[in-house]
ROVOVEX-40214 format. One line per 2 residues: number of its first residue (from 1); their letters; for each residue z, x, y of C-alpha. Coordinates in pm, whole numbers. Layout:
BEGIN
NUM) a) Z:X:Y ~ ...
END
This chain:
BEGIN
1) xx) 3696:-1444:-1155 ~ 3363:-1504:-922
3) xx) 3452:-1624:-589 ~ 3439:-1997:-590
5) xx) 3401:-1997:-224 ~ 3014:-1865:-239
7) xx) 2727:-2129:-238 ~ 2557:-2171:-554
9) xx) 2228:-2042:-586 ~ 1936:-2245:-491
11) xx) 1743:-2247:-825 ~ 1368:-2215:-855
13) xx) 1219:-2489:-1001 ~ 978:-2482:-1241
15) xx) 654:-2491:-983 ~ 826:-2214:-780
17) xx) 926:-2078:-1091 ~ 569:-2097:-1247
19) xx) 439:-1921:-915 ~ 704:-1636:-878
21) xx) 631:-1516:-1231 ~ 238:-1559:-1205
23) xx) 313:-1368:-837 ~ 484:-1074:-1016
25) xx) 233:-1022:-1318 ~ -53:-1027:-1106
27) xx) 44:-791:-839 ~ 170:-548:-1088
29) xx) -171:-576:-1328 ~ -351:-559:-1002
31) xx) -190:-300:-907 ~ -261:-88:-1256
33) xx) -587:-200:-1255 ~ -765:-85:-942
35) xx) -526:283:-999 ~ -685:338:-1352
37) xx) -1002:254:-1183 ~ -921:495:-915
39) xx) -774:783:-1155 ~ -1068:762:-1402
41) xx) -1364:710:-1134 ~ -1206:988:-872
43) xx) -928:1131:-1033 ~ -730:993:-750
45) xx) -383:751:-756 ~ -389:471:-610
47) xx) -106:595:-345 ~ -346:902:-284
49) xx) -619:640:-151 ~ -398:480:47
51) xx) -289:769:205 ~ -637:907:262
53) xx) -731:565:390 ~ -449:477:645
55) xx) -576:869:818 ~ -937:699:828
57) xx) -881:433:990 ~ -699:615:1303
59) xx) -772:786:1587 ~ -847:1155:1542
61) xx) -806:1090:1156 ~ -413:1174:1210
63) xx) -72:1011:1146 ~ 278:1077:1254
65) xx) 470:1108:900 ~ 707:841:1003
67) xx) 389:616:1078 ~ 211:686:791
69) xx) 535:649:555 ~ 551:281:763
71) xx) 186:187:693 ~ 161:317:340
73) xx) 566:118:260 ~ 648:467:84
75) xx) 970:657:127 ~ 983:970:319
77) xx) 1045:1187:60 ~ 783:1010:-159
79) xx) 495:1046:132 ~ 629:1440:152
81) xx) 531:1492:-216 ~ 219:1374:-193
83) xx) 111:1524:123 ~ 211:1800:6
85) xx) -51:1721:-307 ~ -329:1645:-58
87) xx) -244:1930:109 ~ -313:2161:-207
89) xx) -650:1921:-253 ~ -766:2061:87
91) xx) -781:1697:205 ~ -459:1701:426
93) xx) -369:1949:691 ~ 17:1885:825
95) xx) 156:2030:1138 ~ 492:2058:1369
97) xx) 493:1767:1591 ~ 500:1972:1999
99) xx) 701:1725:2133 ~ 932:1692:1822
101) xx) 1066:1974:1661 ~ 1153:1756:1327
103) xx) 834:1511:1299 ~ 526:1640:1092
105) xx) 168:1510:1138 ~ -48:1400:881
107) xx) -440:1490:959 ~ -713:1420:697
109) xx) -978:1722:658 ~ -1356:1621:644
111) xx) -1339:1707:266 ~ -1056:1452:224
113) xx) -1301:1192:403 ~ -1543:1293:199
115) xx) -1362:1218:-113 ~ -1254:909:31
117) xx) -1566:807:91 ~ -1707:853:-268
119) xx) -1406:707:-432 ~ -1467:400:-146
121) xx) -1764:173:-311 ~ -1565:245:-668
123) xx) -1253:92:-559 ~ -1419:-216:-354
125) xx) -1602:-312:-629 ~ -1308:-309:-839
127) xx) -1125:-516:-594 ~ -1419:-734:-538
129) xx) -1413:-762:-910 ~ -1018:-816:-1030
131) xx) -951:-1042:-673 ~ -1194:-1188:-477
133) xx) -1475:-1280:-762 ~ -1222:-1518:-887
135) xx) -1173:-1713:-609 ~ -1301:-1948:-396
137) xx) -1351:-1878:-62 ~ -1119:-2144:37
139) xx) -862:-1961:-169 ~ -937:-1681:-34
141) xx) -851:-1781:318 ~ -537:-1955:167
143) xx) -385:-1634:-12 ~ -441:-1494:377
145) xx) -217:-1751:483 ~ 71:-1751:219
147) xx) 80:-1352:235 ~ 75:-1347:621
149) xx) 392:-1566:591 ~ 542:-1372:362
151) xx) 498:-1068:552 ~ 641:-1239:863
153) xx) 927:-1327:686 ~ 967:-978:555
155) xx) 899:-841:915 ~ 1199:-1061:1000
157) xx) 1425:-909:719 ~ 1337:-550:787
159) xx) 1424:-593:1186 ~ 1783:-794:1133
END
C-alpha cells in the first residue's frame, strides 16, 4: 500500500504537457540529425565532435579528463572509450597528469584539429539548417533564456 503520507504529484497540464513532449522529440531528432550528418559527411559521432571541439576551444588544445568528462556531460568511463578511439585516430594524445598520479590529460593533435576543422562548416550548416533557420530571431534569443534557466536549475540540482 503507497504511502498516503507523500504529496501527490503536481500534474503537467496540457500546455506544459504539450511542451515537455515537443521538448523531448526535438532534442532527440536533433540530436540524430546533426550525428548522421556528422557520421556520413566526416565519418565522425556526434560525441567525437564534441570531444574534439571542447580541446579547441582551450588553452594549449588540452583538457584534464575530469574537465573534459564535465564539459562534454559524459561519464568517465564513456569519455575513456572514446579517447581511447581518438587516440587510435591520431587525433588525441593522453598523458599522466605530474602533479596527479591518477588524472589523465586529454590533448588534441594538429591532425585532430584538422579534422575538426573540415567536419566544422558541415555541422554548422546543419545546425544552422535543423535550428536556427526556423526561428525567429526573437525566438532565438528566447530559447537562450528558457535553456539558461534550465541549466541554472540543473546547476542547482547537481551541487545539493
Amino acid at each position: 500500500m503507497p504511502n498516503s503520507t507523500l504529496a501527490e504529484p503536481r500534474w503537467l497540464n496540457d500546455s506544459e504537457r504539450r511542451a515537455w513532449l515537443a521538448y523531448l522529440v526535438t532534442t532527440r531528432r536533433l540530436e540524430e540529425a546533426l550525428d548522421r550528418q556528422l557520421q556520413r559527411d566526416s565519418g565522425l559521432p556526434h560525441t567525437y565532435y564534441m570531444i574534439l571541439a571542447m580541446l579547441s576551444e582551450t588553452d594549449g588544445w588540452s583538457l584534464r579528463m575530469s574537465d573534459l568528462a564535465e564539459r562534454t556531460h559524459s561519464s568517465q568511463s564513456r569519455l575513456s572509450h572514446a579517447v581511447a578511439r581518438l587516440e587510435e585516430n591520431g587525433w588525441v594524445i593522453r598523458k599522466k597528469c605530474p602533479s596527479d598520479r591518477r588524472g589523465n590529460w586529454a590533448t588534441l593533435t594538429q591532425s585532430g584539429f584538422d579534422t575538426l576543422a573540415a567536419a566544422a562548416p558541415g555541422h554548422v550548416a546543419a545546425v544552422r539548417r535543423h535550428l536556427f533557420d526556423v526561428l525567429t530571431p526573437e525566438q532565438v534569443e528566447q530559447l537562450a533564456t528558457i535553456s539558461e534557466a534550465v541549466l541554472g536549475r540543473l546547476g542547482e540540482v547537481e551541487e545539493a
